[in-house]
N, C-alpha and C positions, 0 to 999 in steps of 0.2 A: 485557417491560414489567411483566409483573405481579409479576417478583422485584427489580424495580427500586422497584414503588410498596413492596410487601411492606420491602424495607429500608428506605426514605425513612419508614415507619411505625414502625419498631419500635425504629430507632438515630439517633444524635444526628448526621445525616450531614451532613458542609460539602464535600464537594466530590464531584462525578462524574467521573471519567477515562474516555474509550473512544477506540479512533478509528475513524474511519468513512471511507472503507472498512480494512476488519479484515486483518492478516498473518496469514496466505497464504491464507486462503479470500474473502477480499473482500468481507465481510458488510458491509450498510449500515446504520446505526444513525439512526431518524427526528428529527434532533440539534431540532426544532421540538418537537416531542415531547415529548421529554427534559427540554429548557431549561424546561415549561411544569411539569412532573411536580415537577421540583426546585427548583424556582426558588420554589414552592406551598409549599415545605416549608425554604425557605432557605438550601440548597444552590446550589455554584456548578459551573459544566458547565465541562469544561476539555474539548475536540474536540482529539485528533492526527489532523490532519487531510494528513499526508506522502502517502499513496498518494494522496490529490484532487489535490494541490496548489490553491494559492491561484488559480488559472486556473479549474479546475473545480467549486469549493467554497468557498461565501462562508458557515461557517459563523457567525461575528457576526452575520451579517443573518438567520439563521436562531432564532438566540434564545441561542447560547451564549457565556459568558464570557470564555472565554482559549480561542486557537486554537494548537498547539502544531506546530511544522512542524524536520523533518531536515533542515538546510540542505547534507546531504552531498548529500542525495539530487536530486531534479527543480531544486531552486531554485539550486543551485550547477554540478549536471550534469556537470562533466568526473571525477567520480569522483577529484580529488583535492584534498581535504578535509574537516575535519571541524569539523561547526559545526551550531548549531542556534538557531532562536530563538520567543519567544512574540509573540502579537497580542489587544491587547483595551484596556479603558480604561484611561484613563493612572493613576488608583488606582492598579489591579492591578498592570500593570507595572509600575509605582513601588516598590512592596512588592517584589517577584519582583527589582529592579533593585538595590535594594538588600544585599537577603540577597545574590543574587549578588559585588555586590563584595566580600563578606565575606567568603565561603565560597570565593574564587576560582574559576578555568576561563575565565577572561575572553579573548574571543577575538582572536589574535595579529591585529596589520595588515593582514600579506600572508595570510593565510585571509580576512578580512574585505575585501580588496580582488578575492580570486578571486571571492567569493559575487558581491560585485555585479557583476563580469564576465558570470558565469553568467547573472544575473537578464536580462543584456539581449538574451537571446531565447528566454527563456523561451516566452513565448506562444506563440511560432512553431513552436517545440519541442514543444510540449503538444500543438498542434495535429497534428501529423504524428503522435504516436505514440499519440495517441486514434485516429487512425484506424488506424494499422497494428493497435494491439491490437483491436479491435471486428471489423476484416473478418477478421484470423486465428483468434478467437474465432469466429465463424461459419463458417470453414472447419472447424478442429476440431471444433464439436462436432456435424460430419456426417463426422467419419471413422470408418471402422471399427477404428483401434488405440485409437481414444481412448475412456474410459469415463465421462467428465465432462467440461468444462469450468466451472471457475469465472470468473465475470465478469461487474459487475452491470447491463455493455451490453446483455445476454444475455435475451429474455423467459422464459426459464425460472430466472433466477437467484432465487432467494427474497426477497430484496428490491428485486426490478427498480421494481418501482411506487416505489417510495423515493428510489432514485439519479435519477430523471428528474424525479421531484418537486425533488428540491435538489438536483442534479449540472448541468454545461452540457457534461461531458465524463465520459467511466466512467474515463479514466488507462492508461496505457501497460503495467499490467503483468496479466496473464493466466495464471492459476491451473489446472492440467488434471489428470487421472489417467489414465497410460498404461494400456493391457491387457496387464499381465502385474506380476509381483514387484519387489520390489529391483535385482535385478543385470538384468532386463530393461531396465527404466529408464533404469539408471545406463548401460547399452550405449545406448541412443537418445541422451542426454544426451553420451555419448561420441562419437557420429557427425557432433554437429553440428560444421558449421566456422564460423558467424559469431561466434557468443557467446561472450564470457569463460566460465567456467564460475567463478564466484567471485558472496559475495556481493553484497549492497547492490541498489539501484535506482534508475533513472531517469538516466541519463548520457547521454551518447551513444551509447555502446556498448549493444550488447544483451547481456545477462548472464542465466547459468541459475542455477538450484541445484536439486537433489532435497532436502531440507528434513532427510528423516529419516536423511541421512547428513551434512548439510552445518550443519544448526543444530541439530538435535536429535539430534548423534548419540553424546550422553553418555546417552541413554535408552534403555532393552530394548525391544524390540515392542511388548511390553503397556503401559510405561508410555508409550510413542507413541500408541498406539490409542486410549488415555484420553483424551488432550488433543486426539484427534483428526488426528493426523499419520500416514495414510499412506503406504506404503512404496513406493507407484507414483505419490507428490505428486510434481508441478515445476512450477515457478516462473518461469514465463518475463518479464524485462522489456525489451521491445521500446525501441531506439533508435529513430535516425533514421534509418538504414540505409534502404534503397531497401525497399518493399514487397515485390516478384515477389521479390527476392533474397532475404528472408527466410524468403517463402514456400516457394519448393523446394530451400532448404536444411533447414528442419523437416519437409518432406514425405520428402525423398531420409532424414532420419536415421530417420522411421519407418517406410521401405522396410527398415532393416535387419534391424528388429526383430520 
């Protein structure tokens, strides 16, 4: 916050971007906060708000401008398509709607007829994999392979007090650090049988990735390290898969390891 007010002081800022919860460590950004911090100073809050989803995070009502959501992800759910879209006063949109026509990427029919497919169960959807991620979160972070859990379900998470301030759900996908290296990891990650091993998030399917081989892995160690990406990070995002089934299939893969 205070390199937040620091900028808002010393440069001519119009706009904030974050999103809250944050890829892949799941940091929560106190978006009332913010909206008050910059809004003081005449800036506009833009929230990506993909990992909440619009189920678990009504950021507008919290004080920010335009809410920006991956319609690949939770809101379309079957993992095939690509689309995305904003929310906020019809101003803004208006503006944002227009440049878009101009600029094109305008989104095809049948993409825009899957999304709202998706959208209609959504809730029901949220609902289940808030809770599969919260009870596997608590299960991890009482095992002894695991060295972290990230997850802002979690009372230990650094912004727990935040997420339940303006959260109604923590979201489906849960952040961990195995005990051991690289190729340790990527061997647990190897064992499991339910999950894709690819990216993206929020489908039905539950999907992994080790991060610093899988998105970051045009970087050396060091320049990982920097940005914070280590090399025993995964990424787990829980479907809708039966719970116990999930359960001791992440358990049996880190039996191997």
């Amino acid at each position: 916050m205070d390199s937040l007010k620091s900028a808002l002081d010393e440069h001519n800022v119009s706009l904030f971007f974050t999103e809250s919860p944050t890829n892949p460590y799941l940091r929560c950004v106190d978006i009332e906060l913010v909206s008050n911090l910059c809004h003081n100073k005449g800036a506009l809050v833009c929230i990506d708000g993909t990992f909440a989803t619009p189920i678990n995070q009504k950021a507008l009502a919290l004080g920010a401008d335009i809410v920006l959501h991956s319609a690949t992800k939770y809101i379309a759910d079957h993992n095939d398509v690509i689309g995305g879209y904003i929310s906020g006063s019809e101003k803004l949109v208006s503006t944002v709607r227009c440049l878009h026509h101009i600029l094109g990427g305008v989104l095809n029919p049948n993409a825009a007829y899957m999304i709202i497919r998706g959208m209609k169960t959504l809730h029901l959807r949220i609902r289940q994999q808030n809770s599969t991620a919260l009870r596997m979160a608590q299960i991890l972070e009482e095992h002894l392979k695991i060295m972290r859990v990230h997850y802002p379900g979690l009372p230990r998470h650094p912004e727990h007090h935040i997420a339940k301030q303006q959260m109604t759900g923590f979201g489906g996908v849960v952040s961990f650090e195995v005990d051991g290296d690289l190729m340790t990891t990527g061997k647990f990650i190897d064992a499991l049988k339910i999950p894709y091993i690819a990216p993206s998030y929020g489908g039905c399917e539950s999907l992994v990735v080790q991060p610093a081989i899988m998105s970051y892995w045009d970087l050396n160690p060091s320049e990982r390290a920097k940005v914070g990406i280590k090399d025993n990070l995964v990424r787990f995002s829980f479907g809708v898969e039966d719970f116990e089934d999930l359960k001791v299939d992440i358990l049996q893969a880190l039996d191997t390891i």
